[in-house]
Every structure is written in structure tokens, then in C-alpha cells.
mmCIF file of the N, C-alpha and C atoms, coordinates in Angstrom:
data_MODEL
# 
_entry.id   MODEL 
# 
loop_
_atom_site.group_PDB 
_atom_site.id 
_atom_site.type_symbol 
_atom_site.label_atom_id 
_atom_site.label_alt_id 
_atom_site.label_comp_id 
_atom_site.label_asym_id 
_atom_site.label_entity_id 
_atom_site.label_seq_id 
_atom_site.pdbx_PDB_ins_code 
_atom_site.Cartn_x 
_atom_site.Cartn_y 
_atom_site.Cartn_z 
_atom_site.occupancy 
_atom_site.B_iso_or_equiv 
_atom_site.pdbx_formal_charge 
_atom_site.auth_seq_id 
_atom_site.auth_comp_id 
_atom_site.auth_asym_id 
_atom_site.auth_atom_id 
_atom_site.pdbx_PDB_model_num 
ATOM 1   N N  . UNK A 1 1  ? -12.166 -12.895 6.990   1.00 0.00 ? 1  UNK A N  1 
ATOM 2   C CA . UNK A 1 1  ? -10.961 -12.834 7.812   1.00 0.00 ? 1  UNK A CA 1 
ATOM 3   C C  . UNK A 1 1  ? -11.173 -11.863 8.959   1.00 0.00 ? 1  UNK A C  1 
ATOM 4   N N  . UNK A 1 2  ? -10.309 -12.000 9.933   1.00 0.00 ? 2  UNK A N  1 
ATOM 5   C CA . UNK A 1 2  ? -10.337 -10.963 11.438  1.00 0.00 ? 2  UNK A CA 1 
ATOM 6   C C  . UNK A 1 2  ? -9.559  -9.795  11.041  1.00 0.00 ? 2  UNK A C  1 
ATOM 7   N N  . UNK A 1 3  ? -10.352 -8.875  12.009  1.00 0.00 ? 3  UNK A N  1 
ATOM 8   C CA . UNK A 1 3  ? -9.721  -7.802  12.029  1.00 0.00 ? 3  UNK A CA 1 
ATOM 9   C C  . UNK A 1 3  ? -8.492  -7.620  12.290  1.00 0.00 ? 3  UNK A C  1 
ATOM 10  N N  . UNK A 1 4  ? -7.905  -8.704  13.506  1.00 0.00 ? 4  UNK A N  1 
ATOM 11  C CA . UNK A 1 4  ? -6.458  -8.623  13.972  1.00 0.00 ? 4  UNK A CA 1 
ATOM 12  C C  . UNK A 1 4  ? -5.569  -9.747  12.556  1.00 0.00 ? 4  UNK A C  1 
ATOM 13  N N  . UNK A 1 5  ? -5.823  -10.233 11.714  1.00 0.00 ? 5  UNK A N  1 
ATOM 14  C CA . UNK A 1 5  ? -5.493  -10.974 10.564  1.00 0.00 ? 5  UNK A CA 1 
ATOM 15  C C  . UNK A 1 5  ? -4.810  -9.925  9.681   1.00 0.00 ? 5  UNK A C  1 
ATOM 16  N N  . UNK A 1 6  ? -5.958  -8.567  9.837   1.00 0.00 ? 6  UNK A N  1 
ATOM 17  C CA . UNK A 1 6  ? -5.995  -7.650  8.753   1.00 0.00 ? 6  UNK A CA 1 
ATOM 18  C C  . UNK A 1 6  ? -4.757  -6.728  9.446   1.00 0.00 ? 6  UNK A C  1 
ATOM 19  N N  . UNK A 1 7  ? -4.919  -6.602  10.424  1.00 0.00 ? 7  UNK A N  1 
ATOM 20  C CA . UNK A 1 7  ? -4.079  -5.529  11.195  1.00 0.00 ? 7  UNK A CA 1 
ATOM 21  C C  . UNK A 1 7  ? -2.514  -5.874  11.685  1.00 0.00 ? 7  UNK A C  1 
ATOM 22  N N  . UNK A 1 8  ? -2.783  -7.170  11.435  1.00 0.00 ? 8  UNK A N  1 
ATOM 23  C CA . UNK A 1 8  ? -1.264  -7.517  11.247  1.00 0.00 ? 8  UNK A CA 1 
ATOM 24  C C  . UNK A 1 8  ? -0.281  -7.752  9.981   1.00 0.00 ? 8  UNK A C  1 
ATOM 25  N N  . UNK A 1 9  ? -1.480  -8.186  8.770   1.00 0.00 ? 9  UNK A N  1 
ATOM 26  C CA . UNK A 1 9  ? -0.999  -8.240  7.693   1.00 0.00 ? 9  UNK A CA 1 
ATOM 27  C C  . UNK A 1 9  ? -0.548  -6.483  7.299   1.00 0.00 ? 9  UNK A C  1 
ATOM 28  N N  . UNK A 1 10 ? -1.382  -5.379  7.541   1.00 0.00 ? 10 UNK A N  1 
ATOM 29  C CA . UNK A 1 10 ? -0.872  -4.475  7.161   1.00 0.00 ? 10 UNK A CA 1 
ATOM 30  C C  . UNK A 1 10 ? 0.603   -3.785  8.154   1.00 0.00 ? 10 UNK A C  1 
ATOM 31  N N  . UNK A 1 11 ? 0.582   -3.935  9.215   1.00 0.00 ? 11 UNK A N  1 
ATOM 32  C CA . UNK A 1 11 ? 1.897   -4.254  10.005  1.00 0.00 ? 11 UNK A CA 1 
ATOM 33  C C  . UNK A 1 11 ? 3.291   -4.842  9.267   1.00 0.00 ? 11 UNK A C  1 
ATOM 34  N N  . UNK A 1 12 ? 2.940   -5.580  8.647   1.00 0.00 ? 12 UNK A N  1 
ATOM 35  C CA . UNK A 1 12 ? 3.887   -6.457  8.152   1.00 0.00 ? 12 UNK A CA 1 
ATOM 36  C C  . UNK A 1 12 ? 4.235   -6.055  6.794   1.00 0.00 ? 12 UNK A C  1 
ATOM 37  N N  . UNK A 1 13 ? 3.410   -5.707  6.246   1.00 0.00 ? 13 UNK A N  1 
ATOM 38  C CA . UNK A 1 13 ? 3.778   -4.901  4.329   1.00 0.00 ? 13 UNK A CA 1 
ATOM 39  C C  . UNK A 1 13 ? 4.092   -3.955  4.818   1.00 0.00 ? 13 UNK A C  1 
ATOM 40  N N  . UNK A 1 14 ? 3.820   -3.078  5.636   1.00 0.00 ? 14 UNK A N  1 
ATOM 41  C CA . UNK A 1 14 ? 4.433   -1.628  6.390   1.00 0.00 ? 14 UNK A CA 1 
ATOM 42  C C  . UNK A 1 14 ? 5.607   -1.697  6.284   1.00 0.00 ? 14 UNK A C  1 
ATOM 43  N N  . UNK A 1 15 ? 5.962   -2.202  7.310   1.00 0.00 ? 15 UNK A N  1 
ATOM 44  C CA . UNK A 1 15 ? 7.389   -2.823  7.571   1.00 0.00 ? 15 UNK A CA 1 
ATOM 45  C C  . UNK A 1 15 ? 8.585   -2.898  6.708   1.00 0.00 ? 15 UNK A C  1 
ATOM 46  N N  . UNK A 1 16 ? 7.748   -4.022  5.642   1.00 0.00 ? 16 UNK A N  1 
ATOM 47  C CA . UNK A 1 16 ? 8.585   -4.687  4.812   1.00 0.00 ? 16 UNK A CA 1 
ATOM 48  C C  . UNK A 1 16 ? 8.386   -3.479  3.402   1.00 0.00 ? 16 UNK A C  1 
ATOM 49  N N  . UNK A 1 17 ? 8.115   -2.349  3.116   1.00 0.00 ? 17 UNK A N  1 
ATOM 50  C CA . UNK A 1 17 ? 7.499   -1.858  2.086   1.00 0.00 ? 17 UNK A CA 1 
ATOM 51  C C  . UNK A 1 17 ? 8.517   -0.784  2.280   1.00 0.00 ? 17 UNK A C  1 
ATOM 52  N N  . UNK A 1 18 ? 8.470   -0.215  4.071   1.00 0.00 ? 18 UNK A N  1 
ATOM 53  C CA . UNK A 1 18 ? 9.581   0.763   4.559   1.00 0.00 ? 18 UNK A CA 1 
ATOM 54  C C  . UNK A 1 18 ? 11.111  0.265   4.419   1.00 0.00 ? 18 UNK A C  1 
ATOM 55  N N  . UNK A 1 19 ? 11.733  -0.945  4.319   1.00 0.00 ? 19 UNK A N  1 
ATOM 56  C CA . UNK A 1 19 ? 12.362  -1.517  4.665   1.00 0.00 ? 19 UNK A CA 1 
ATOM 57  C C  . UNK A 1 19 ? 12.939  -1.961  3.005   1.00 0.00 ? 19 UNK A C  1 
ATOM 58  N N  . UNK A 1 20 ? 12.307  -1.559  2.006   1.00 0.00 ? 20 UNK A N  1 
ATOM 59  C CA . UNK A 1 20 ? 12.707  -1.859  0.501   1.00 0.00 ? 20 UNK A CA 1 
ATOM 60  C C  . UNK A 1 20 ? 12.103  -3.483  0.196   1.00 0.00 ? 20 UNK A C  1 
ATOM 61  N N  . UNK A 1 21 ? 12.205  -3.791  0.933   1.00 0.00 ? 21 UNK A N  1 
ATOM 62  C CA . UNK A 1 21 ? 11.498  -5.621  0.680   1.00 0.00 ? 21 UNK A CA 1 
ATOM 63  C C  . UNK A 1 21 ? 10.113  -6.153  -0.050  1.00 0.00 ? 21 UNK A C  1 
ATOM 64  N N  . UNK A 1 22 ? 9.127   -4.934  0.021   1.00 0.00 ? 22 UNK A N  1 
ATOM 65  C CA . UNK A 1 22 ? 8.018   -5.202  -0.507  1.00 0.00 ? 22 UNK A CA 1 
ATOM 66  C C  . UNK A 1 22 ? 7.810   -3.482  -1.504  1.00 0.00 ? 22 UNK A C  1 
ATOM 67  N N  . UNK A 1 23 ? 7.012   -3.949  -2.788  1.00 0.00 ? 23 UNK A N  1 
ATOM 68  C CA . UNK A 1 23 ? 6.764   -2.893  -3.222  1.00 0.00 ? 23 UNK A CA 1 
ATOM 69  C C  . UNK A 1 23 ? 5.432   -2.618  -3.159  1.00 0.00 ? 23 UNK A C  1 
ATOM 70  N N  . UNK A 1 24 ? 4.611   -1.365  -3.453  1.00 0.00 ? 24 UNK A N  1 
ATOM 71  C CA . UNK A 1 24 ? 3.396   -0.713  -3.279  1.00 0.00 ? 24 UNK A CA 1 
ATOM 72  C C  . UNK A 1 24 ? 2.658   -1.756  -4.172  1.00 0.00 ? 24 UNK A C  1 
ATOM 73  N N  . UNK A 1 25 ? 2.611   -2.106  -5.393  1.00 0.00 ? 25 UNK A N  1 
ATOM 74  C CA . UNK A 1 25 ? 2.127   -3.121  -6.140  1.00 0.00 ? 25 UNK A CA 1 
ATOM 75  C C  . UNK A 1 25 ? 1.831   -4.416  -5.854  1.00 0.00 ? 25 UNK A C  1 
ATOM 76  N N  . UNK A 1 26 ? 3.087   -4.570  -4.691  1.00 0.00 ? 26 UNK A N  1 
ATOM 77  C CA . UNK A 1 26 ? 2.776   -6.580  -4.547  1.00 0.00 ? 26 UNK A CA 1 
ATOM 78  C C  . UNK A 1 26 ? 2.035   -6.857  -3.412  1.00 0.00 ? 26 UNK A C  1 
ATOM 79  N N  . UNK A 1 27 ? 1.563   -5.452  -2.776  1.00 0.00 ? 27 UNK A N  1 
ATOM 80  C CA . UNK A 1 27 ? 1.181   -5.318  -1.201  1.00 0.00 ? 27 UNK A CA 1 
ATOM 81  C C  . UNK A 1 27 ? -0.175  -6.305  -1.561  1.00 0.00 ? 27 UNK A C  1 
ATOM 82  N N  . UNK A 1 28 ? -0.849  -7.025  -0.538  1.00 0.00 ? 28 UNK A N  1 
ATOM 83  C CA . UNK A 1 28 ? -2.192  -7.865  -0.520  1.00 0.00 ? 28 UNK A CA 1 
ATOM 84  C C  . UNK A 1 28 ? -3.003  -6.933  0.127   1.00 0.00 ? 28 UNK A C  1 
ATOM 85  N N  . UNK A 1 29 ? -2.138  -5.874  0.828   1.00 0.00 ? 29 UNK A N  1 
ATOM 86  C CA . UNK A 1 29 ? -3.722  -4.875  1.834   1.00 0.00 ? 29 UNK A CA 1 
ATOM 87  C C  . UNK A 1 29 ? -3.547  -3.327  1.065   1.00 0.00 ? 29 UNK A C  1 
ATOM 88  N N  . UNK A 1 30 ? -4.552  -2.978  1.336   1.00 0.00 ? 30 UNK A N  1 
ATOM 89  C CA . UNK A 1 30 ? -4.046  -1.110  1.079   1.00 0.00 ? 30 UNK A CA 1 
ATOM 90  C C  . UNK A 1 30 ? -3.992  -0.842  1.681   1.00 0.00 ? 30 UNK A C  1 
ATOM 91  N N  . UNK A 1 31 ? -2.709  0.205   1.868   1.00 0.00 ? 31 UNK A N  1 
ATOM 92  C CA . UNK A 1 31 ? -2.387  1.244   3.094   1.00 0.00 ? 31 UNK A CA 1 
ATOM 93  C C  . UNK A 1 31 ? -3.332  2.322   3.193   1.00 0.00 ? 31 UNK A C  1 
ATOM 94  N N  . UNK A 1 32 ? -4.003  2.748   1.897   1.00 0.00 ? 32 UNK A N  1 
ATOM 95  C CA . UNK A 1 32 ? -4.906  4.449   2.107   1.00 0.00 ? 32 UNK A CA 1 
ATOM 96  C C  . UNK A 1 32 ? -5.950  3.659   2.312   1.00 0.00 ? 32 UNK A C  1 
ATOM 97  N N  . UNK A 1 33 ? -7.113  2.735   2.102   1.00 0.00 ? 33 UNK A N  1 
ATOM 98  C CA . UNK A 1 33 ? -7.695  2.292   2.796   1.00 0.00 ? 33 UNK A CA 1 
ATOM 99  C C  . UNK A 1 33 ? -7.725  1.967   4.026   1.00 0.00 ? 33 UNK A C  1 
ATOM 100 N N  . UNK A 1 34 ? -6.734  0.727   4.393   1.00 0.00 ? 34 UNK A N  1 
ATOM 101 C CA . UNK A 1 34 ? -6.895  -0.041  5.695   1.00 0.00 ? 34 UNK A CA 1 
ATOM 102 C C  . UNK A 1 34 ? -7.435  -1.137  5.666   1.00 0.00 ? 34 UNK A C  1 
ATOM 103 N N  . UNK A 1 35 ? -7.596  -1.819  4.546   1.00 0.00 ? 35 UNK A N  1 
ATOM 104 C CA . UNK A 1 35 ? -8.447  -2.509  3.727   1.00 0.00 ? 35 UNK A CA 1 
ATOM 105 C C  . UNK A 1 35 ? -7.637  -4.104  3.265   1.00 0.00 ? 35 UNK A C  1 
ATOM 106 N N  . UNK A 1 36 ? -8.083  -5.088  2.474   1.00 0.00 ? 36 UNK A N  1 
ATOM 107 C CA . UNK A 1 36 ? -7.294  -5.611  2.156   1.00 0.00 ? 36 UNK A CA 1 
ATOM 108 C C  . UNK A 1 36 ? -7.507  -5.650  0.250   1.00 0.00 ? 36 UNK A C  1 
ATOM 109 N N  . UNK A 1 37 ? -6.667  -5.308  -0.258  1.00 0.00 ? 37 UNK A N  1 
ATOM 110 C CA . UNK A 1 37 ? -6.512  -4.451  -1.523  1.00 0.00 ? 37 UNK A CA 1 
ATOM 111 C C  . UNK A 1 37 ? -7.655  -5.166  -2.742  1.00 0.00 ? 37 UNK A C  1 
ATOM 112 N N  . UNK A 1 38 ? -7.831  -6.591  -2.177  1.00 0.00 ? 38 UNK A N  1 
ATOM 113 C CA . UNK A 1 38 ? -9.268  -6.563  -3.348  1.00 0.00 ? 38 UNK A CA 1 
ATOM 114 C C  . UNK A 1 38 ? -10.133 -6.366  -3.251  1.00 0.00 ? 38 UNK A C  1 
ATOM 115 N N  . UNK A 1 39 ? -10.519 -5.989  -2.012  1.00 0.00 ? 39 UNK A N  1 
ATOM 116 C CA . UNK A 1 39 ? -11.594 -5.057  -1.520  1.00 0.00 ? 39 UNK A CA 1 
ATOM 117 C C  . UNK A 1 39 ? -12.136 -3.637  -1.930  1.00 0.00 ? 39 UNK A C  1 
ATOM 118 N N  . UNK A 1 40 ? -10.470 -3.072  -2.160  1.00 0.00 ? 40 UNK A N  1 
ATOM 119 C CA . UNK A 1 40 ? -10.518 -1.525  -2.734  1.00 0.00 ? 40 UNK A CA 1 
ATOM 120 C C  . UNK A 1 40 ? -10.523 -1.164  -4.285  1.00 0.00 ? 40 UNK A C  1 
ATOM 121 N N  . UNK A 1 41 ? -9.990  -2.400  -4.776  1.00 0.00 ? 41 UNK A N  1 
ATOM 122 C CA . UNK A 1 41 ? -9.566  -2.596  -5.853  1.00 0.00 ? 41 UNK A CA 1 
ATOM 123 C C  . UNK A 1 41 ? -9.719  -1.685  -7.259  1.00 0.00 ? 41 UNK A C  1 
ATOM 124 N N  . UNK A 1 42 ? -11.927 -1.725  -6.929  1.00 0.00 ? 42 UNK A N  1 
ATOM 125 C CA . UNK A 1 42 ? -12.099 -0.772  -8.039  1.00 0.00 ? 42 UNK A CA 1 
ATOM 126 C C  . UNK A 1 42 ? -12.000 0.502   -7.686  1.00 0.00 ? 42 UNK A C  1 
ATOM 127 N N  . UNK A 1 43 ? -11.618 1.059   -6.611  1.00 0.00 ? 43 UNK A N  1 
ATOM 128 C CA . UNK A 1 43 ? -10.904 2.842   -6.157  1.00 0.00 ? 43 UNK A CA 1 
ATOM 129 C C  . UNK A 1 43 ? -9.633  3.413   -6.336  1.00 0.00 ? 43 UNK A C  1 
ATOM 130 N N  . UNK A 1 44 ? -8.619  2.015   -7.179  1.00 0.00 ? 44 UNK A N  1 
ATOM 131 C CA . UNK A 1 44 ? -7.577  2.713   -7.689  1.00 0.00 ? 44 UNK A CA 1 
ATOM 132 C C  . UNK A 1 44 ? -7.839  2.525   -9.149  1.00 0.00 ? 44 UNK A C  1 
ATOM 133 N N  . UNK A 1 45 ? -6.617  3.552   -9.310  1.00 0.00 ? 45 UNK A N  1 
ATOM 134 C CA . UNK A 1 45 ? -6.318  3.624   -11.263 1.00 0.00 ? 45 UNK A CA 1 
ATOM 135 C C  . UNK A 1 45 ? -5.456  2.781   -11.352 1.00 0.00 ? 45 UNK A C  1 
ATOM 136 N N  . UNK A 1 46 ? -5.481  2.242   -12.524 1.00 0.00 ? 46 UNK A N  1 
ATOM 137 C CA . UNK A 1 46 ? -4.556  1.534   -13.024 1.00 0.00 ? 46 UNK A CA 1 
ATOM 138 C C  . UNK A 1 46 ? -3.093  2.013   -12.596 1.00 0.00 ? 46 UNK A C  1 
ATOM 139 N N  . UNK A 1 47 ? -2.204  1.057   -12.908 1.00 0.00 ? 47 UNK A N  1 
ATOM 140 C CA . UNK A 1 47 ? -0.457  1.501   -12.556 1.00 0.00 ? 47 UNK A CA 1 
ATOM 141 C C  . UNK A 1 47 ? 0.124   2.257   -14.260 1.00 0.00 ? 47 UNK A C  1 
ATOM 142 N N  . UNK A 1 48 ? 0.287   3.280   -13.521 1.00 0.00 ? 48 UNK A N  1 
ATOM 143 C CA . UNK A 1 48 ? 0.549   4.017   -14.871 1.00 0.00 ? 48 UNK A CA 1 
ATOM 144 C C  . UNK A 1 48 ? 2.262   3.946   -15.666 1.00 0.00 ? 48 UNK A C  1 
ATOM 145 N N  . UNK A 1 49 ? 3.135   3.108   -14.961 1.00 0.00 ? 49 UNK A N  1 
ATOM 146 C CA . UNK A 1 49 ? 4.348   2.720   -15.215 1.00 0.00 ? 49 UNK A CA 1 
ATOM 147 C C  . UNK A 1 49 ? 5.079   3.816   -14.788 1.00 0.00 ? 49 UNK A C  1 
ATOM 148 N N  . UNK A 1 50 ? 4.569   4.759   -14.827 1.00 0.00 ? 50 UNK A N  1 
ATOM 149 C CA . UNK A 1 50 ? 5.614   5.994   -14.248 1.00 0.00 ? 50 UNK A CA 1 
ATOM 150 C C  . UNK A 1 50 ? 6.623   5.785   -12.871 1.00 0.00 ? 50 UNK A C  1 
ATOM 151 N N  . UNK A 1 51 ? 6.735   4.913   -12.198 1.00 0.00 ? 51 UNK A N  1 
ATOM 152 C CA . UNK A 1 51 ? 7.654   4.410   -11.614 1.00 0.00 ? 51 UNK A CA 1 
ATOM 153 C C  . UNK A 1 51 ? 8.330   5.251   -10.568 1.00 0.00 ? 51 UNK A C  1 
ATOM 154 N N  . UNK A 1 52 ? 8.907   6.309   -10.146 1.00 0.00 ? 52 UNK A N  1 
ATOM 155 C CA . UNK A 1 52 ? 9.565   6.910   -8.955  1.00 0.00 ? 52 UNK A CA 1 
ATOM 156 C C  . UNK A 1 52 ? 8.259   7.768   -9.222  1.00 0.00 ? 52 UNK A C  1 
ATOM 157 N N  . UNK A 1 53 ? 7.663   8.617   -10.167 1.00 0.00 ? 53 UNK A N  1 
ATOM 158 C CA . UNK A 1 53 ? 6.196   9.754   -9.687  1.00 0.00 ? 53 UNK A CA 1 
ATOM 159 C C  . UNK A 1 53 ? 5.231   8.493   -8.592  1.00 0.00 ? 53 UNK A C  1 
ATOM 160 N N  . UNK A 1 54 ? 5.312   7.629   -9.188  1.00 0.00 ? 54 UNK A N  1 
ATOM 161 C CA . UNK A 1 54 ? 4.174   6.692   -8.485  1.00 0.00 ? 54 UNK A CA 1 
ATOM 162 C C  . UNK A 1 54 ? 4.688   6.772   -6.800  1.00 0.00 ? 54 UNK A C  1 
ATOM 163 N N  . UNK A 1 55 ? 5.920   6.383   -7.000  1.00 0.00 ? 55 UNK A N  1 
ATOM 164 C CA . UNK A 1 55 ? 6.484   6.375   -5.061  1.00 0.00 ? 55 UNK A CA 1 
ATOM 165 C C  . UNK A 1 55 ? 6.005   7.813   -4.496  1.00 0.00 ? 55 UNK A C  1 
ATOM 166 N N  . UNK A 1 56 ? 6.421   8.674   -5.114  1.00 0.00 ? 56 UNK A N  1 
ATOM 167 C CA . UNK A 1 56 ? 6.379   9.976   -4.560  1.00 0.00 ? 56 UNK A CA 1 
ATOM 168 C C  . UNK A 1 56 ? 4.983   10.640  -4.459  1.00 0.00 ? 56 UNK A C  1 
ATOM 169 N N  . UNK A 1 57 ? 4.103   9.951   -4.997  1.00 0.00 ? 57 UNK A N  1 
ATOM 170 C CA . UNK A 1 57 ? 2.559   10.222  -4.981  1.00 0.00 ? 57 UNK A CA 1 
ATOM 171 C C  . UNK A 1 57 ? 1.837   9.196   -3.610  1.00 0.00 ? 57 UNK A C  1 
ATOM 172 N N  . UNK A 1 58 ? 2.106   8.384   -3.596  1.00 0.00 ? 58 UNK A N  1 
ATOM 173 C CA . UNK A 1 58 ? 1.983   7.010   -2.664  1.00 0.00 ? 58 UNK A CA 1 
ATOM 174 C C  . UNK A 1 58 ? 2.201   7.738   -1.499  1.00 0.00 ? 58 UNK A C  1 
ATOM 175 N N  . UNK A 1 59 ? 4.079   8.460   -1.553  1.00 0.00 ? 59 UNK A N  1 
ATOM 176 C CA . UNK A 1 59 ? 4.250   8.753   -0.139  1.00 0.00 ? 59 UNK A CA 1 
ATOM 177 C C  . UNK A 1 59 ? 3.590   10.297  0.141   1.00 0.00 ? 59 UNK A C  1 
ATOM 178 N N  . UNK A 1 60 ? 2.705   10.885  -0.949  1.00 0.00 ? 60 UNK A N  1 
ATOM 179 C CA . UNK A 1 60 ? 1.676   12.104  -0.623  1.00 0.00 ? 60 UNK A CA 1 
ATOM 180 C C  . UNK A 1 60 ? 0.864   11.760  0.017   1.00 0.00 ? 60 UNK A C  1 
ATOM 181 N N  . UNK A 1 61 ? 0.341   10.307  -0.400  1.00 0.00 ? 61 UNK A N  1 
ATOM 182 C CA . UNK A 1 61 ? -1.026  10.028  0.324   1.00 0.00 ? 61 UNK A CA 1 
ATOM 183 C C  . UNK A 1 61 ? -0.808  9.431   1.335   1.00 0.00 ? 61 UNK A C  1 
ATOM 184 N N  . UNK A 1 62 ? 0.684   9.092   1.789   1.00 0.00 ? 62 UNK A N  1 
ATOM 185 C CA . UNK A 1 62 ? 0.593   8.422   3.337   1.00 0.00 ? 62 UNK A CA 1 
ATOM 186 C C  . UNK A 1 62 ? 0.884   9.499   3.928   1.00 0.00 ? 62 UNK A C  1 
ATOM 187 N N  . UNK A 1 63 ? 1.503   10.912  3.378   1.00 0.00 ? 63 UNK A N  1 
ATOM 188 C CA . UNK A 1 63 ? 1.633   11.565  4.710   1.00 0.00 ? 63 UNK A CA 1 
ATOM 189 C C  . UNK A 1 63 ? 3.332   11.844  4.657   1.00 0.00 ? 63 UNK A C  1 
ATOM 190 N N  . UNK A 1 64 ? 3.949   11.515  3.820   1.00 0.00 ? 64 UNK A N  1 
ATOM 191 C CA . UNK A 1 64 ? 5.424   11.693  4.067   1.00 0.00 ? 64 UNK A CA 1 
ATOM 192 C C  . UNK A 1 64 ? 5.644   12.130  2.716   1.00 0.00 ? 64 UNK A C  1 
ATOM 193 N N  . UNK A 1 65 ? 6.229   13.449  3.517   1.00 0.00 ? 65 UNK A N  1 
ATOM 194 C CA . UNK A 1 65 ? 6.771   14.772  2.688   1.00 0.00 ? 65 UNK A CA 1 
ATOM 195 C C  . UNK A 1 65 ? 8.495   14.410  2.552   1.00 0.00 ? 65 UNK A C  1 
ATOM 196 N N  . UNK A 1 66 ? 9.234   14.582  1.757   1.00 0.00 ? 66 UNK A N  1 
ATOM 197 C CA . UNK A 1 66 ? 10.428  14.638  0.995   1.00 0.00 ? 66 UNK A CA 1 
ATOM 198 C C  . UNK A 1 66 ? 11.026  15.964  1.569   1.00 0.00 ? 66 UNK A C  1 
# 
């Protein structure tokens, strides 16, 4: 796939992820990569169910402080 494929798909889960519509789980790209998420796949841990720690860790690694 193109780079502008990739760069719009992550545009668009951005969006929709900020916006409550998409969650960190159903995303197809990674945001801490830049990547498209089966690419990165084996660099995350498993989903640990912990559920709001998970958001609040997510939004450590993008950069947005609470």
C-alpha cells in the first residue's frame, strides 16, 4: 500500500478515535508507530482488560497529559 493510503488511513482513526467513534483496539494503523498495526503487531502486549488504565497509558504515549 502507499504512503498517502497510510497517511490518510491514520488521519481518519485519529479523528474518529478523538471523536469517541473508534476505539484504540479496532484501529487498522498504529498511532505510536505510524505504521499499519499488523506490521507492529509483535511490539505490543497483549490487551490487558484494564480498560480506562489502558486509555490513560495510550494517551501517555501520544503525548496528552490529563
Amino acid at each position: 500500500m502507499s504512503n498517502r493510503k497510510l497517511t490518510n488511513a491514520l488521519s481518519r482513526e485519529d479523528q474518529a478515535e478523538a471523536g469517541g467513534n473508534l476505539t484504540a483496539t479496532d484501529r487498522t494503523t498504529c498511532y505510536p508507530h505510524q505504521s499499519w498495526s499488523g506490521d507492529c503487531a509483535d511490539q505490543h502486549t497483549a490487551s490487558t482488560g484494564r480498560g480506562i488504565d489502558e486509555r490513560v497509558d495510550l494517551d501517555y504515549i501520544r503525548g496528552h497529559r490529563s
